[in-house]
N, C-alpha and C positions, 0 to 999 in steps of 0.2 A: 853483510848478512849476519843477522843474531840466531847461535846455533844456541837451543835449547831441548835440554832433556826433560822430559815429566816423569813425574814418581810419584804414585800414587796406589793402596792395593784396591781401591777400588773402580774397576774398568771404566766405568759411565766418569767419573773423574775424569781419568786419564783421555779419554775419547774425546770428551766436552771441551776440556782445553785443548788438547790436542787438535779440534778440527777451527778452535777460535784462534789459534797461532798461527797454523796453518794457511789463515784466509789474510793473513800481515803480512806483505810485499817484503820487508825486511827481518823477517822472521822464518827460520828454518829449524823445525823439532829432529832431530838428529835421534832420539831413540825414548823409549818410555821402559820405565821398572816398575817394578810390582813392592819390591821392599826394599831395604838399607843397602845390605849386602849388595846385591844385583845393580843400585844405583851407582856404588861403588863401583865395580866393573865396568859400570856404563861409563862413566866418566869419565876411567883411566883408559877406554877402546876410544871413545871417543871427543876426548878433551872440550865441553860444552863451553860456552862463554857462559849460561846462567843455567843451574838447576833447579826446579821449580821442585819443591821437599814435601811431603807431606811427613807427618808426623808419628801419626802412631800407625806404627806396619809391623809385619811378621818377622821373622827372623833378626834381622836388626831394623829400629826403627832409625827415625829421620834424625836425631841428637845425634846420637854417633857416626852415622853415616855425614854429616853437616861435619862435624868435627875430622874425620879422616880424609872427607875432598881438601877441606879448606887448610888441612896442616901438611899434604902431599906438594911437597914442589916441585913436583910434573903438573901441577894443577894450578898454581898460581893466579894464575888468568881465570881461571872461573869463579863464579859467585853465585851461592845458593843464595832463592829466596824462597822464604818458606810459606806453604799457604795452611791455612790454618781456616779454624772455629773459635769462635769465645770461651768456649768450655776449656782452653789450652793454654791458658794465663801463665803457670809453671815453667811450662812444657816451651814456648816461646820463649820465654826469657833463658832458658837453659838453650836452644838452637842459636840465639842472637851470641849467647858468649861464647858456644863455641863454633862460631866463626860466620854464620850467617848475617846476611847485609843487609837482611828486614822482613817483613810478615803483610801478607794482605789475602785478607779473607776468602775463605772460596767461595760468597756467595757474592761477591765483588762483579759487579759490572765487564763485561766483554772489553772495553775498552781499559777500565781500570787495569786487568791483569796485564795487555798487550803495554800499557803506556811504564805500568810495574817493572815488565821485563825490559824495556830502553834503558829505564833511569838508573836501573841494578849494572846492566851492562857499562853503560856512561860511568860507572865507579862512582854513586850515591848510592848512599846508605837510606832505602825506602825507610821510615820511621815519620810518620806523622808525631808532630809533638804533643798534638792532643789523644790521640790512638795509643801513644807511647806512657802519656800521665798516667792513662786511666790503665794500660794493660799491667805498667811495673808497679802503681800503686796497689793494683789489685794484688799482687803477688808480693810485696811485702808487707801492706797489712795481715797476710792473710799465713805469711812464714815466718818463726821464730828467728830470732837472729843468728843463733847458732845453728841454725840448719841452712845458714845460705850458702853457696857458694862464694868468694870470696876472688878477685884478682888478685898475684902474690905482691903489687908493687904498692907500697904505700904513700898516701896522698899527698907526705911531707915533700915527696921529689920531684912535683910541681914549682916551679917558680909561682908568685901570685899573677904574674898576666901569663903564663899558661893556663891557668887555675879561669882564669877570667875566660881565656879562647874556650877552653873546657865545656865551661858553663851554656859558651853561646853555641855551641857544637849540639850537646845535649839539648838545648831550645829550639835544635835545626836547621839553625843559619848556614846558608853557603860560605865558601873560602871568600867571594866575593864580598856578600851578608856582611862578612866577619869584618875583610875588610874596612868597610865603609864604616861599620858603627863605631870601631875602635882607628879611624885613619890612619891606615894605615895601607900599603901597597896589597894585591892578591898575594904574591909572589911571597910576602911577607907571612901574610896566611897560611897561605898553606907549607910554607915551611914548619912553623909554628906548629901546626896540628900534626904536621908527623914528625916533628921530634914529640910532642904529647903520646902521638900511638905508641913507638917505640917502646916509650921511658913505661907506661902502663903496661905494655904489652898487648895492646889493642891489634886487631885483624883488620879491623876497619871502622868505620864511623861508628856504625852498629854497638861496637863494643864498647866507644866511649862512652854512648850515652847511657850504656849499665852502670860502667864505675861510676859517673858522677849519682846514679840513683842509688847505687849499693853503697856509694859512702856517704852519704845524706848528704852532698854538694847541695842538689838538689833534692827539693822534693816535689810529688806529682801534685804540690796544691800551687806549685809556684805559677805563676803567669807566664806565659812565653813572650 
């Protein structure tokens, strides 16, 4: 069973999903908050396997609340996903770094969210790579360079076929994906990618695919 919290400060949200999770045989919504703070509290009463984030709330909103689940290691096990609007181009990319495992729309399909919160749970990193060109190209076209945030670890300490797994991480390939195109074992794989987390500082897949957009590895016009 997938225990899920909602967060949201608007009711009709929290109700809508709340009774769309609720009707999911392997889904169990364990509590709902109204803001950051409270979500906070919810998590550490009740250890969720996914938190579903909304964004901008009262008190503390969904960035920092994303940021204090995901760096509490009482919390380890869980993984926000954040649901969002287009208008939040910023705002997402500031929840994916600090520590969130992906974003899908609230006006996202019934199933979409249900299938959202498996794959979060599974330890994927929800990020379509086309969803992902267009949301971080939007947000760094649109931010000076010196106003970004920055990961502290620099791209020199990459070997180049880490550099390469990187790339195909940020494209959204599985460990398997990854496998195959460069033959080599999973096992191989996914070793590979978490010494890559590590060495970056990465939370999870999520945050790969920032550093390779924030260090112009990639860019959002590239082809996947």
């Amino acid at each position: 069973m997938i225990r899920v919290a909602i967060v949201d400060d608007q009711p009709l949200i929290r109700t809508a999903v709340g009774q769309l999770l609720r009707s999911e045989a392997d889904i169990e919504v364990v509590g709902e908050a109204d803001d950051g703070a409270t979500a906070v509290d919810l998590a550490l009463a009740q250890s969720p396997d996914v938190v579903l984030m909304d964004i901008r709330m009262p008190r503390m909103d969904g960035i920092e609340a994303t940021e204090r689940i995901c760096a509490d290691p009482a919390l380890t096990s869980t993984r926000v996903l954040i649901l969002t609007t287009f208008e939040e181009d910023e705002y997402v990319v500031s929840a994916l770094r600090a520590g969130a495992s992906g974003f899908i729309g609230k006006g996202a399909d019934p199933d979409e969210i249900a299938r959202a919160v498996r794959a979060v749970h599974a330890g994927d990193a929800l990020l379509s790579p086309a969803a992902t060109r267009s949301l971080i190209g939007r947000y760094l076209d649109s931010t000076p360079v010196h106003a970004r945030r920055r990961t502290s670890a620099d791209p020199g300490i990459l070997t180049p076929r880490e550099t390469e797994i990187l790339l195909l991480v940020a494209r959204g390939l599985s460990n398997d994906e990854i496998a195959a195109a460069l033959y080599i074992s999973a096992h191989t794989a996914k070793t590979h990618v978490k010494r890559i987390m590590a060495k970056i500082g990465a939370h999870d897949r999520a945050q790969c695919v920032i550093y390779a957009y924030e260090r112009r590895l990639l860019s959002p016009a590239d082809e996947t």
